[in-house]
DOGU-614059 format. One record per atom (N, C-alpha, C, CB): chain; x, y, z. Coordinates in steps of 0.02 Angstrom, whole numbers, plus 50000, padded with zeros to 5 digits. Glycine has a CB too. Example, Ala and Ser with C-alpha at 12.3 -4.5 7.8 and 13.67 -1.06 7.14 Angstrom:
! DOGU-614059
+-------+-------+-------+-------+
| chain |    px |    py |    pz |
+-------+-------+-------+-------+
|     A | 50660 | 49716 | 50390 |
|     A | 50615 | 49775 | 50390 |
|     A | 50660 | 49835 | 50390 |
|     A | 50565 | 49776 | 50452 |
|     A | 50642 | 49888 | 50354 |
|     A | 50684 | 49947 | 50357 |
|     A | 50645 | 50002 | 50394 |
|     A | 50704 | 49970 | 50286 |
+-------+-------+-------+-------+
This chain:
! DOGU-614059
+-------+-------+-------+-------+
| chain |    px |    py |    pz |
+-------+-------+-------+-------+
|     A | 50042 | 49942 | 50000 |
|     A | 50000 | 50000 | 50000 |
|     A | 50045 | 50062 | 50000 |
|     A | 49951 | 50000 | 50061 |
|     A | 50044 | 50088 | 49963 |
|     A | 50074 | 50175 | 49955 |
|     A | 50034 | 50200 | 49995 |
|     A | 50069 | 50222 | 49880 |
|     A | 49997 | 50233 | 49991 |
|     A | 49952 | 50277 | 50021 |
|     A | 49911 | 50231 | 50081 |
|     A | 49903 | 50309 | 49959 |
|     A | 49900 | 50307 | 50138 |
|     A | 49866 | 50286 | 50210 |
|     A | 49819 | 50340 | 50191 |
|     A | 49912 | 50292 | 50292 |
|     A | 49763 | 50314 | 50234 |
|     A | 49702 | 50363 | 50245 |
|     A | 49716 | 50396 | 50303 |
|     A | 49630 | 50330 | 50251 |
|     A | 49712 | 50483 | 50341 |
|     A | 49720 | 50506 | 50360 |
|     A | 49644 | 50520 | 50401 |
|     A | 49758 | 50532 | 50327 |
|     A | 49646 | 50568 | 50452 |
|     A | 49592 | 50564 | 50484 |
|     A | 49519 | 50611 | 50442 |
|     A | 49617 | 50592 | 50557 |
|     A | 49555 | 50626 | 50418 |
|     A | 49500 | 50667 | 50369 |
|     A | 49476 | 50621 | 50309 |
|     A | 49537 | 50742 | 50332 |
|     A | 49498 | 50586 | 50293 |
|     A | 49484 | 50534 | 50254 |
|     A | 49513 | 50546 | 50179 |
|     A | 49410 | 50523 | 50256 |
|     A | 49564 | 50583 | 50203 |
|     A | 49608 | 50611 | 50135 |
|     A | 49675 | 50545 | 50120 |
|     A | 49655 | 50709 | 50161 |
|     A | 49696 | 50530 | 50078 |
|     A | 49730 | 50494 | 50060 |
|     A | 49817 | 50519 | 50067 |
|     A | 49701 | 50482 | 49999 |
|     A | 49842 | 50501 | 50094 |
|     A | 49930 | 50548 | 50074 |
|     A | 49980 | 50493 | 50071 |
|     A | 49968 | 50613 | 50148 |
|     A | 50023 | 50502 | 50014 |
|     A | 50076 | 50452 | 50008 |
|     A | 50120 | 50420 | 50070 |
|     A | 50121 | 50481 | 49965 |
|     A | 50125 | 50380 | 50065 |
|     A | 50161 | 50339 | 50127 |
|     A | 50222 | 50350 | 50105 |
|     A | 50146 | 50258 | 50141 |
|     A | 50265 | 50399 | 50153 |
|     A | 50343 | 50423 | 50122 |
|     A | 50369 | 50468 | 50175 |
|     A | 50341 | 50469 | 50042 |
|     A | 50436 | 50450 | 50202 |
|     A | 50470 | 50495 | 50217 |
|     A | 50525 | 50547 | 50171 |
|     A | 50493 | 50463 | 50258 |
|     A | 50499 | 50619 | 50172 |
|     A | 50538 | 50659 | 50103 |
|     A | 50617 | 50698 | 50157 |
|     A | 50462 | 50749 | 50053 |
|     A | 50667 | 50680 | 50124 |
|     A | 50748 | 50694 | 50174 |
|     A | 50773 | 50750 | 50128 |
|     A | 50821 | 50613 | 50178 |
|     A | 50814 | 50780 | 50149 |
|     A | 50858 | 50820 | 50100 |
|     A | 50905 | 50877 | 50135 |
|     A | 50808 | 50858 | 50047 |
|     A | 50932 | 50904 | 50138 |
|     A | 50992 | 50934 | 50154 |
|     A | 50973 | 50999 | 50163 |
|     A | 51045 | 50926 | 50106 |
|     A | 50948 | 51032 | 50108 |
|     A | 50931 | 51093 | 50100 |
|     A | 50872 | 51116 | 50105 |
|     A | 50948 | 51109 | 50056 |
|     A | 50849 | 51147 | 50128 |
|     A | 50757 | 51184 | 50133 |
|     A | 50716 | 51213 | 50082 |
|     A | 50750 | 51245 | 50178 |
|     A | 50778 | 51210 | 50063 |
|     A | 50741 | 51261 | 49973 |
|     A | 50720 | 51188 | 49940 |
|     A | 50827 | 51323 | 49897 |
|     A | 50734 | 51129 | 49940 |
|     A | 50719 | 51092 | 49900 |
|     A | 50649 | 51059 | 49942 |
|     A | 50783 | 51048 | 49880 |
|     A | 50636 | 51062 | 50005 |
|     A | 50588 | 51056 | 50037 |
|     A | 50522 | 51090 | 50014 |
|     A | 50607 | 51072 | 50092 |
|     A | 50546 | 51157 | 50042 |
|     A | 50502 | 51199 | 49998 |
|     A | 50476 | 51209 | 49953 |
|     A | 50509 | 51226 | 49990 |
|     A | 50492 | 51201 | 49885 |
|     A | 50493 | 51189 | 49818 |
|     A | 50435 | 51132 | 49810 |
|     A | 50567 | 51168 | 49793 |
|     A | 50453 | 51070 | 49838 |
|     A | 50380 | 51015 | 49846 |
|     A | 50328 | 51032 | 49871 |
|     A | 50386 | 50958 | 49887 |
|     A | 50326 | 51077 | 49948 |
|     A | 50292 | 51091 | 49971 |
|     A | 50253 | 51149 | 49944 |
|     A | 50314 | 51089 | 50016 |
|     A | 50284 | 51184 | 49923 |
|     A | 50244 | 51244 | 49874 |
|     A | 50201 | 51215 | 49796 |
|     A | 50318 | 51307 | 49844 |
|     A | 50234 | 51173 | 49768 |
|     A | 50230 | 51157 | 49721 |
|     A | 50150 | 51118 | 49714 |
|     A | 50291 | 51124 | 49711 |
|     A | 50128 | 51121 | 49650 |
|     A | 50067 | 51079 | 49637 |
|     A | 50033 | 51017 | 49678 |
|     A | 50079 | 51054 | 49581 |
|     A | 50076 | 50977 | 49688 |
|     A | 50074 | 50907 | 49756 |
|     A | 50097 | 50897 | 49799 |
|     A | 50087 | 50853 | 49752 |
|     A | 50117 | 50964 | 49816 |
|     A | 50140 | 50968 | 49902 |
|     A | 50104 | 50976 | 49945 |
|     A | 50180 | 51014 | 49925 |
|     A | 50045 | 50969 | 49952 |
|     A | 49986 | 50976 | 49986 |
|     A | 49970 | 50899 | 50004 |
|     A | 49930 | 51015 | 49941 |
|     A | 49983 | 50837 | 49950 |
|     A | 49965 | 50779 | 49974 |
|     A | 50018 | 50731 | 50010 |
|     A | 49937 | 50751 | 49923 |
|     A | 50065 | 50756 | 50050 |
|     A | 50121 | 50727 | 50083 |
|     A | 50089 | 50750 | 50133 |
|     A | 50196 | 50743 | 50069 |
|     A | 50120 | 50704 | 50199 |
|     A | 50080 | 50700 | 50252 |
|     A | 50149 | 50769 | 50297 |
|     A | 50065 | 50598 | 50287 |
|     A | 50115 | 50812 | 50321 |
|     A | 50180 | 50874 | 50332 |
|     A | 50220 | 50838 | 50374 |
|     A | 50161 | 50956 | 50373 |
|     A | 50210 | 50792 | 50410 |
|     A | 50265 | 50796 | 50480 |
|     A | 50327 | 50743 | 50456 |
|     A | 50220 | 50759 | 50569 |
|     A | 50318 | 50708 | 50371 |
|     A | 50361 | 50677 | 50359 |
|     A | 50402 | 50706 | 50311 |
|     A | 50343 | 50626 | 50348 |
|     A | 50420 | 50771 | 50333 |
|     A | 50490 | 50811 | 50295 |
|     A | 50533 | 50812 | 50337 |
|     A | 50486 | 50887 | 50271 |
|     A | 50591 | 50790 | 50300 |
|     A | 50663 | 50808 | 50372 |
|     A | 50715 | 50857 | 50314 |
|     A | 50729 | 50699 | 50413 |
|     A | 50725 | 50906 | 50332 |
|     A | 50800 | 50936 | 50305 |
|     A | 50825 | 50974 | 50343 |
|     A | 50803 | 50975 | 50245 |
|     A | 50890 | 50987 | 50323 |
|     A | 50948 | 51018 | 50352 |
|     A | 50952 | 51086 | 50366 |
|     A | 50996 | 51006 | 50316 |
|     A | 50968 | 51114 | 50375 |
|     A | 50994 | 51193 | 50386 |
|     A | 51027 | 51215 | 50339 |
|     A | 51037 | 51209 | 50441 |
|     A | 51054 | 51177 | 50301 |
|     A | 51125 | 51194 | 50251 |
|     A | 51140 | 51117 | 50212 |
|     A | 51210 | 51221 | 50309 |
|     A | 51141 | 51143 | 50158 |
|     A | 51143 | 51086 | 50106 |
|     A | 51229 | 51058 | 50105 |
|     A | 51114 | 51121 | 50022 |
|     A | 51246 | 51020 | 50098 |
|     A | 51310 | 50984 | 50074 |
|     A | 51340 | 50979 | 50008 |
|     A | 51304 | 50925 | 50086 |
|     A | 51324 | 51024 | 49959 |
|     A | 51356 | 51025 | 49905 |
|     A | 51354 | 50960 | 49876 |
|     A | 51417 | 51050 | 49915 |
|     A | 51294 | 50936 | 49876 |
|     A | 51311 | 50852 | 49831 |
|     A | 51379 | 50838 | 49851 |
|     A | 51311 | 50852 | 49732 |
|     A | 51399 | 50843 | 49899 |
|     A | 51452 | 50801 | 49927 |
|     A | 51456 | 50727 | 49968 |
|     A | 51476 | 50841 | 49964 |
|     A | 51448 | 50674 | 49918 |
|     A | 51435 | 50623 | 49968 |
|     A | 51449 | 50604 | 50031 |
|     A | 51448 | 50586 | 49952 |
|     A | 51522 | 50616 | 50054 |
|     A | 51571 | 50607 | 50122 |
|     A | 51529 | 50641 | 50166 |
|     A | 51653 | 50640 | 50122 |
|     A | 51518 | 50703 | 50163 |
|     A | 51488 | 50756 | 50212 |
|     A | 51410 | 50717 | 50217 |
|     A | 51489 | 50850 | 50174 |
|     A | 51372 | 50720 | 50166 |
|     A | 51305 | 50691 | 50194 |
|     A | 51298 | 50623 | 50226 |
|     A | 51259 | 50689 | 50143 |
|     A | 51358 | 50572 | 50208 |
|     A | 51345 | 50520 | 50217 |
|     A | 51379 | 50493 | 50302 |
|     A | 51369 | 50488 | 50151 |
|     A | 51446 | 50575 | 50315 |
|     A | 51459 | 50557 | 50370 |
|     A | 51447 | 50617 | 50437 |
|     A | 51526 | 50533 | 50359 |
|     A | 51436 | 50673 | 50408 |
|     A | 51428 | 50731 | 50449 |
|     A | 51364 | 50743 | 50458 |
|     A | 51457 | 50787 | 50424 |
|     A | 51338 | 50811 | 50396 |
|     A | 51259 | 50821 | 50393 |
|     A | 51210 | 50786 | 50398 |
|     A | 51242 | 50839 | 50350 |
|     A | 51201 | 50722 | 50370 |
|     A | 51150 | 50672 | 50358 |
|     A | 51152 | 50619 | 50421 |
|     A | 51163 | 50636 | 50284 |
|     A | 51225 | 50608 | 50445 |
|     A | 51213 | 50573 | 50508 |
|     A | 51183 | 50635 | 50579 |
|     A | 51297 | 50533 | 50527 |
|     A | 51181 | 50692 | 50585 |
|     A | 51151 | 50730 | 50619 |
|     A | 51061 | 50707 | 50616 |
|     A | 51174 | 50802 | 50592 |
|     A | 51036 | 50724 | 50549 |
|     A | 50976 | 50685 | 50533 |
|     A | 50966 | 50624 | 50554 |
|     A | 50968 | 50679 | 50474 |
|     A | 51005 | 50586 | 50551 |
|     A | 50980 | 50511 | 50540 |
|     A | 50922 | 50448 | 50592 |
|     A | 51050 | 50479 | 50538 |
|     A | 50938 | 50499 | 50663 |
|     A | 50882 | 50485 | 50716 |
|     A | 50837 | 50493 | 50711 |
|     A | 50880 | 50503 | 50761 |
|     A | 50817 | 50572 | 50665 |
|     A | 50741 | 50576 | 50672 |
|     A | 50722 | 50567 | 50600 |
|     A | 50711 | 50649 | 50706 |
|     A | 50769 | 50523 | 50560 |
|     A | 50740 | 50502 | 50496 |
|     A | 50733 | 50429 | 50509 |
|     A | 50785 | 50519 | 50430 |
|     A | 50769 | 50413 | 50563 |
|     A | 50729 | 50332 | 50576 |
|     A | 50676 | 50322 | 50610 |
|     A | 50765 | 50284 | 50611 |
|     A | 50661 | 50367 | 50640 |
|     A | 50595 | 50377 | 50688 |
|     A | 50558 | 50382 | 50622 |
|     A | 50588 | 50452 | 50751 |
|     A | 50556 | 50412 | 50626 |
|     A | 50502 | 50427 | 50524 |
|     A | 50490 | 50359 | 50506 |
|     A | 50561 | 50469 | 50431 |
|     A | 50560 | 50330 | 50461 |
|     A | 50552 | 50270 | 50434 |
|     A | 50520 | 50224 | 50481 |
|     A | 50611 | 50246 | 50411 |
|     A | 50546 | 50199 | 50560 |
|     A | 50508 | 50168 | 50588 |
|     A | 50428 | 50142 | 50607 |
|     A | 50528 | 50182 | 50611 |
|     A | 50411 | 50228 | 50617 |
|     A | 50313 | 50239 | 50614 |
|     A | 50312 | 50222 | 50544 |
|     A | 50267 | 50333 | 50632 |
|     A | 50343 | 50222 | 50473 |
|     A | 50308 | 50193 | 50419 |
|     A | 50323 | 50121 | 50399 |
|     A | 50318 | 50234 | 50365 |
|     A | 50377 | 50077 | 50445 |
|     A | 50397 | 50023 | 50421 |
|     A | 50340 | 49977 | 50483 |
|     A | 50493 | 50016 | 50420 |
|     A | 50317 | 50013 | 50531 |
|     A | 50273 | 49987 | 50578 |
|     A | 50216 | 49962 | 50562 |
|     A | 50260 | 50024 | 50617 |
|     A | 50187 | 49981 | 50498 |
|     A | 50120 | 50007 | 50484 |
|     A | 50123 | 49977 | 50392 |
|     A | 50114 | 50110 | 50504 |
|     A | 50199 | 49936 | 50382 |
|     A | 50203 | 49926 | 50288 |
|     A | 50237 | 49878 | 50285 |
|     A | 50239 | 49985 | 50234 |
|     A | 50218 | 49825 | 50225 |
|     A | 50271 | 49771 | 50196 |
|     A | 50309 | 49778 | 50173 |
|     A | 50264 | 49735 | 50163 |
|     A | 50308 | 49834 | 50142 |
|     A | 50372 | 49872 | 50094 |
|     A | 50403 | 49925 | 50089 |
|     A | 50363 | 49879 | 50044 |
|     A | 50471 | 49918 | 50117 |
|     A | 50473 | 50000 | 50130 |
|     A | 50519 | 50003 | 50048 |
|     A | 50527 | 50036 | 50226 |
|     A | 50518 | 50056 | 50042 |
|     A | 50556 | 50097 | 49983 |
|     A | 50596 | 50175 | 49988 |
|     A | 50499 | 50108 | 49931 |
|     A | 50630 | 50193 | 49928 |
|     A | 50666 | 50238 | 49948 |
|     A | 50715 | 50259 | 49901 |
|     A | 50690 | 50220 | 50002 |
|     A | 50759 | 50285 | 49912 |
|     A | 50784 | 50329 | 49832 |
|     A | 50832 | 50392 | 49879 |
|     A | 50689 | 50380 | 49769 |
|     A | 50908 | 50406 | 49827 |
|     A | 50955 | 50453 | 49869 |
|     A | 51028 | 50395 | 49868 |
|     A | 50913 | 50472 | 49966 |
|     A | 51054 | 50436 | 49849 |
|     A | 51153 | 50413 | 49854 |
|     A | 51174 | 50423 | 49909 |
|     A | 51212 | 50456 | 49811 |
|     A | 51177 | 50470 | 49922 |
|     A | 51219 | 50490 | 49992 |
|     A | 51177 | 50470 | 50063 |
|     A | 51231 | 50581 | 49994 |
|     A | 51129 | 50517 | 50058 |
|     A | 51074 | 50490 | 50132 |
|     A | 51057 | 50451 | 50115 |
|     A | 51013 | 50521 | 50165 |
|     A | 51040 | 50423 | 50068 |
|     A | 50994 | 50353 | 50047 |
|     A | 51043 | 50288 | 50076 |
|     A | 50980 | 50346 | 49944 |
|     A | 51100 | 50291 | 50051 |
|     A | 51154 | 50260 | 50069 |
|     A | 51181 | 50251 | 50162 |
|     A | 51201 | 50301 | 50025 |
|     A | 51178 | 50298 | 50192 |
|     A | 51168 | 50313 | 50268 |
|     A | 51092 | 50285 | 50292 |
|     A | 51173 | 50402 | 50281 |
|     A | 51040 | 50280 | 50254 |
|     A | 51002 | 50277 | 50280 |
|     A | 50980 | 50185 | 50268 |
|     A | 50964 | 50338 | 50262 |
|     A | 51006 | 50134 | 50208 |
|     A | 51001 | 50086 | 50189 |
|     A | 51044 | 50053 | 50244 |
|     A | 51014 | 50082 | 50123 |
|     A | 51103 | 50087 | 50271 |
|     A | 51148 | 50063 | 50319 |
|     A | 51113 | 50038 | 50394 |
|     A | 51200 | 50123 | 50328 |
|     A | 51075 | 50109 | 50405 |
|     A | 51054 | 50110 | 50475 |
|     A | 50974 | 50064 | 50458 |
|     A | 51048 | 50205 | 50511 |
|     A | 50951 | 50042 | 50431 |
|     A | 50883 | 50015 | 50415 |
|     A | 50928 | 49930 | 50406 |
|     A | 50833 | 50060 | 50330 |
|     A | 50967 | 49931 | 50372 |
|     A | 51017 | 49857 | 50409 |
|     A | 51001 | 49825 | 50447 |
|     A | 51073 | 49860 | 50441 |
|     A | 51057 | 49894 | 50491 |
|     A | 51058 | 49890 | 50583 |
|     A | 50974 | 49870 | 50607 |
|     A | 51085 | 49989 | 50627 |
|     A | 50929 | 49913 | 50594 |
|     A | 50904 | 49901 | 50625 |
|     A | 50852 | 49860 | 50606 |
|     A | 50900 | 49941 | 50647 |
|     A | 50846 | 49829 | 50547 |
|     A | 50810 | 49757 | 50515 |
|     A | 50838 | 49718 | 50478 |
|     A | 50758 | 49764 | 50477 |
|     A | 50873 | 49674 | 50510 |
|     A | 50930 | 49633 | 50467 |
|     A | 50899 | 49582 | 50446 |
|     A | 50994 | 49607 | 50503 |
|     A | 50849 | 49550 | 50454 |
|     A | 50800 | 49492 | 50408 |
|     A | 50778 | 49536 | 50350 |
|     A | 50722 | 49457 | 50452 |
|     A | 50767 | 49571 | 50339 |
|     A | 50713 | 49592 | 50288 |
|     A | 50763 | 49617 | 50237 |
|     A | 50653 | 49653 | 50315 |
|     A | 50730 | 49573 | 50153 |
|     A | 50737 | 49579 | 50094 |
|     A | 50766 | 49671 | 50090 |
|     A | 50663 | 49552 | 50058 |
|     A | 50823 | 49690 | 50062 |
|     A | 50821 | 49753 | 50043 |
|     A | 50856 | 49745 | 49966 |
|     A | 50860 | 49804 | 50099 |
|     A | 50787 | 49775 | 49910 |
|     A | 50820 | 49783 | 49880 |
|     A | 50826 | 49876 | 49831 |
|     A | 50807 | 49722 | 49855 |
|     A | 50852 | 49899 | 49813 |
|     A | 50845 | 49946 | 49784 |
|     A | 50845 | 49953 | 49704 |
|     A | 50883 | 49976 | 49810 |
|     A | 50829 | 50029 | 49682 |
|     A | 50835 | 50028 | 49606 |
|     A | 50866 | 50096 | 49595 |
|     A | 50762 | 50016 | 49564 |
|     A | 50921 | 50075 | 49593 |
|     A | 50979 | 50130 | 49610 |
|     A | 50993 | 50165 | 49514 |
|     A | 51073 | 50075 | 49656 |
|     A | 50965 | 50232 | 49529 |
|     A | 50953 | 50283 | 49476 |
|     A | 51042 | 50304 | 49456 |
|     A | 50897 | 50358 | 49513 |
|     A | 51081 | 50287 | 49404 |
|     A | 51173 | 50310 | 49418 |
|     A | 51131 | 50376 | 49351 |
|     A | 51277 | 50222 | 49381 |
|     A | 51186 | 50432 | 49369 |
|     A | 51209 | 50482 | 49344 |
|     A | 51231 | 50491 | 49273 |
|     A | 51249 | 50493 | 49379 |
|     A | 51228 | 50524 | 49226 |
|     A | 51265 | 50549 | 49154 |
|     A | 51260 | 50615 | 49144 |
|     A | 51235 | 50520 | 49088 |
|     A | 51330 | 50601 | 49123 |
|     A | 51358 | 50682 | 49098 |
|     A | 51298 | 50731 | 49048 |
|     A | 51439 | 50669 | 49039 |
|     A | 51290 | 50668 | 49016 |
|     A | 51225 | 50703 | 48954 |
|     A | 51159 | 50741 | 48990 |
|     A | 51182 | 50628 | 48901 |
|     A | 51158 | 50714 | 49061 |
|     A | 51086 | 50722 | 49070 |
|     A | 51107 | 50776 | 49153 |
|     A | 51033 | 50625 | 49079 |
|     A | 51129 | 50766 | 49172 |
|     A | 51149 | 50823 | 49233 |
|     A | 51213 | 50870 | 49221 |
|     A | 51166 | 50781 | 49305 |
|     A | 51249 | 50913 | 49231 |
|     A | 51304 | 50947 | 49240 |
|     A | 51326 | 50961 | 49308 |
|     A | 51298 | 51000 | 49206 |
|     A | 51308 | 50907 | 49362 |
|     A | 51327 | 50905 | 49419 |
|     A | 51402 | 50887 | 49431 |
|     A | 51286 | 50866 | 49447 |
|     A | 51466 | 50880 | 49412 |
|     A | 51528 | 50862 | 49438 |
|     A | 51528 | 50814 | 49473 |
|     A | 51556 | 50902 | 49469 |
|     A | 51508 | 50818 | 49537 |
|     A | 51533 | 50761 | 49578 |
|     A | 51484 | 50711 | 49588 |
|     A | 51556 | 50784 | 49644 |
|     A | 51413 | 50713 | 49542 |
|     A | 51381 | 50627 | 49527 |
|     A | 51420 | 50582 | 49530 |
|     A | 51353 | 50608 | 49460 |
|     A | 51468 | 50574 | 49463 |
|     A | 51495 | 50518 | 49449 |
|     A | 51533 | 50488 | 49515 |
|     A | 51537 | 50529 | 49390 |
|     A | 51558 | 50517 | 49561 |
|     A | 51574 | 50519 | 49619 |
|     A | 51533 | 50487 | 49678 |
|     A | 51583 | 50577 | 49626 |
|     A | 51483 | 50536 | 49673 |
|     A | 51425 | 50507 | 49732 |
|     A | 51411 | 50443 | 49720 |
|     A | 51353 | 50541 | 49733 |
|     A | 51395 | 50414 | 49652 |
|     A | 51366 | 50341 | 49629 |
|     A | 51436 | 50297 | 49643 |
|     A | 51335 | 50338 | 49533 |
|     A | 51494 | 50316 | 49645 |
|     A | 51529 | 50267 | 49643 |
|     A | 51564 | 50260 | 49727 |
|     A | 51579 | 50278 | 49579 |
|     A | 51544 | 50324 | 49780 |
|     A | 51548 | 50303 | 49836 |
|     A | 51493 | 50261 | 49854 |
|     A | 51557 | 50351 | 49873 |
|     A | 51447 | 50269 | 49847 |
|     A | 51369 | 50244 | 49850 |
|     A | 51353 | 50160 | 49828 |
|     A | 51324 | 50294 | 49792 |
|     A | 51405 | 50134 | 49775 |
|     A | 51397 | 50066 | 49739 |
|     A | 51439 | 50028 | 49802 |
|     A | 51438 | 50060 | 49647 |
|     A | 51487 | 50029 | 49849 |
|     A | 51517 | 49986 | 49918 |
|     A | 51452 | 49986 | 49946 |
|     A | 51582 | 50024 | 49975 |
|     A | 51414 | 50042 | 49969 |
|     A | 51381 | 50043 | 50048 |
|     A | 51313 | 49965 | 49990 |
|     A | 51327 | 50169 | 50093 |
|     A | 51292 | 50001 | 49957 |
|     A | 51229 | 49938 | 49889 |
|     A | 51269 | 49876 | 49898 |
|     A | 51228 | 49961 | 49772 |
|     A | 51329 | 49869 | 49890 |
|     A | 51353 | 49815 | 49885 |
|     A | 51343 | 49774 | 49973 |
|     A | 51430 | 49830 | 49850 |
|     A | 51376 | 49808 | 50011 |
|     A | 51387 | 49797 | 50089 |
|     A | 51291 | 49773 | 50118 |
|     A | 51427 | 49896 | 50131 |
|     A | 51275 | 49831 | 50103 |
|     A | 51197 | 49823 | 50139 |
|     A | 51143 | 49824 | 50105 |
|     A | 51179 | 49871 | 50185 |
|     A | 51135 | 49811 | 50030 |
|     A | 51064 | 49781 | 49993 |
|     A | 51077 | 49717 | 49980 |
|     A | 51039 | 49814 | 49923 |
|     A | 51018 | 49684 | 49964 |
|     A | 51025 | 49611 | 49935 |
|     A | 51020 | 49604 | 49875 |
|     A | 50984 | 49565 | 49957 |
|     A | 50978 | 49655 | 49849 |
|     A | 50984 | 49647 | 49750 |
|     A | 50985 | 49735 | 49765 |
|     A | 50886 | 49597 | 49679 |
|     A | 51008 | 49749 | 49700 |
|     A | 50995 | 49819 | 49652 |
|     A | 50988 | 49814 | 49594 |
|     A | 51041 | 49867 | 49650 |
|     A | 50937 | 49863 | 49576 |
|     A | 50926 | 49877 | 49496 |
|     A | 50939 | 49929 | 49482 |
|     A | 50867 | 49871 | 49468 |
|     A | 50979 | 49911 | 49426 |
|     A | 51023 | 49974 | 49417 |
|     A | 50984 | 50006 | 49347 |
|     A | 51117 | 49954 | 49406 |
|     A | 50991 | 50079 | 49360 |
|     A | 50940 | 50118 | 49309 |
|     A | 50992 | 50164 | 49278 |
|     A | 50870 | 50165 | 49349 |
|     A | 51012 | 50181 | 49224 |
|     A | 51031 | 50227 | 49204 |
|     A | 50991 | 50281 | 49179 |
|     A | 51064 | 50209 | 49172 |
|     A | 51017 | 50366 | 49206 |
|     A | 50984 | 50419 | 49188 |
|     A | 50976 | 50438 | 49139 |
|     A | 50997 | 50457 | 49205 |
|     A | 51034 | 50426 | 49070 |
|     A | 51025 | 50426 | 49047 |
|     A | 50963 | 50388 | 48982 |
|     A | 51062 | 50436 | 49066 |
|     A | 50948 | 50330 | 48991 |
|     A | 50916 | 50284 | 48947 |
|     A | 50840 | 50292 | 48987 |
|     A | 50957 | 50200 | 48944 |
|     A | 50845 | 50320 | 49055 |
|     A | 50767 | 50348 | 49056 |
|     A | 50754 | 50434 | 49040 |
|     A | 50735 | 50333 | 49139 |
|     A | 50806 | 50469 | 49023 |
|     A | 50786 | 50518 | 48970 |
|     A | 50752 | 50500 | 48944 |
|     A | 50819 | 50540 | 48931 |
|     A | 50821 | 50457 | 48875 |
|     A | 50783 | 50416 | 48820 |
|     A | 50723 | 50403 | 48809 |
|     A | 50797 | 50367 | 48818 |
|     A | 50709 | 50368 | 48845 |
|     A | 50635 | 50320 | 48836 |
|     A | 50574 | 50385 | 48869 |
|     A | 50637 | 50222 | 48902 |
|     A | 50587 | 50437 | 48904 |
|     A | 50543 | 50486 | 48912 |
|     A | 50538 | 50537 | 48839 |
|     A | 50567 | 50524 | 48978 |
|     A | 50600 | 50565 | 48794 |
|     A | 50598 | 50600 | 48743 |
|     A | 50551 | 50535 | 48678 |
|     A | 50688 | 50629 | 48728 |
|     A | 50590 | 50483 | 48681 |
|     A | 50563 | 50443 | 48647 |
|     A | 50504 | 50394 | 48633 |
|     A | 50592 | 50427 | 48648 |
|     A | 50503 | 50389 | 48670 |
|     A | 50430 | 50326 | 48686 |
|     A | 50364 | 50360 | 48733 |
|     A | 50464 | 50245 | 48746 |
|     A | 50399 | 50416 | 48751 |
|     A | 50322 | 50467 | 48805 |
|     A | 50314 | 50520 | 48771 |
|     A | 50336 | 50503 | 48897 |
|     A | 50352 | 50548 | 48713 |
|     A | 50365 | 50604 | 48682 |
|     A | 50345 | 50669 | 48712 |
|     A | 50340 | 50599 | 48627 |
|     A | 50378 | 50679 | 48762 |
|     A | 50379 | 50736 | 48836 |
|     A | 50451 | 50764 | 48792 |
|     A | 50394 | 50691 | 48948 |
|     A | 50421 | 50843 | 48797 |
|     A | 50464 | 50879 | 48770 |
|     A | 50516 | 50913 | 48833 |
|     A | 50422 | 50928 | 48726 |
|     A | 50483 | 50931 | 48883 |
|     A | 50517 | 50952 | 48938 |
|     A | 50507 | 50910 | 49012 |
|     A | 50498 | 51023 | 48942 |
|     A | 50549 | 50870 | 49005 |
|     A | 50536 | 50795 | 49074 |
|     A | 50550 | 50844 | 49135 |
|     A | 50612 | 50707 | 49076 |
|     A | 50516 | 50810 | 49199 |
|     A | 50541 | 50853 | 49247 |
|     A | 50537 | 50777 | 49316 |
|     A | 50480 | 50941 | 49258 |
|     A | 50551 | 50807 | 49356 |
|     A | 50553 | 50734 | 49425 |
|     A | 50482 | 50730 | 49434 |
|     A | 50596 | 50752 | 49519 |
|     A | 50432 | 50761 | 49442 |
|     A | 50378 | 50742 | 49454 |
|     A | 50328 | 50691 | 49392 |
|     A | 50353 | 50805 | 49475 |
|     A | 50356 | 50720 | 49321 |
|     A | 50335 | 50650 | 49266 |
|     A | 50391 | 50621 | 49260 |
|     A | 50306 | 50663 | 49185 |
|     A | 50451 | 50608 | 49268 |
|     A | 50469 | 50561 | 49236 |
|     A | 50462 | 50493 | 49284 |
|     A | 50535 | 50578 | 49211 |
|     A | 50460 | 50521 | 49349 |
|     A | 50439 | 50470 | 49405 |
|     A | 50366 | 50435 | 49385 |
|     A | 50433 | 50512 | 49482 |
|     A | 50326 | 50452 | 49336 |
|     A | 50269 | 50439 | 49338 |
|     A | 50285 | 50387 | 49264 |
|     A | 50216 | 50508 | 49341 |
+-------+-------+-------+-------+
């Protein structure tokens, strides 16, 4: 089940949303479907990390990581499946969900980076600190390239301007 019924009898995705920076919080929350996330499951930072994997995965993001397991916990309490998405915290956070459920199947579908499709620098970086911790603490991954789901969004959805909210769809 994705979605829980709320007391109003409104529907809201079953999801904890993480991130570093507030502006990217914001941005969802302002945005067209930021209204159907349940509010108390946003966690971000004060100050973003520069897509720097090391820093989120050992400084900033471990500051978070208590009250992003409390989060995950009330939703892994209540679900058969948890899910999830993120290199750096995602990676910190696949670690500590380990620790703290070591029977349970984890697998991911780990989204890697291209030059063609971001101008971020230190992707290629993040995905390749990020492929030890997948290796160490998932049991399968599926590996997605960003590029070839461009592709198949310019090509086969014929979406002229893709964005995270369709291409996820």
């Amino acid at each position: 089940m994705y979605y829980i019924e709320v007391t109003s009898g409104r529907f809201v995705p079953r999801d904890v949303l993480i991130d570093l920076e507030p502006p990217t919080m914001d941005n969802i929350r302002s945005g067209p479907y930021g209204q159907i996330f349940h509010p108390d499951n946003f966690v971000f930072g004060q100050s973003g990390a520069g897509n720097n994997w090391a820093k989120v995965h050992y400084t900033e993001g471990a500051e978070l990581i208590d009250v992003v397991l409390d989060l995950v916990r009330k939703e892994a309490e209540t679900s058969d499946c948890l899910q999830g998405t993120g290199s750096c915290m995602g990676t910190l956070l696949i670690l500590k969900i380990r620790e703290e459920y070591p029977d349970i199947m984890m697998l991911t579908f780990s989204v890697f980076s291209s030059p063609k499709v971001s101008d971020i620098v230190v992707e290629p970086y993040n995905a390749t600190l990020s492929v030890h911790q997948l290796v160490e603490n998932a049991d399968e991954c599926m590996v997605l390239g960003n590029e070839v789901l461009y592709y198949i969004i310019f090509t086969t959805l014929k979406l002229i301007t893709p964005s995270c909210i369709r291409g996820e769809n």
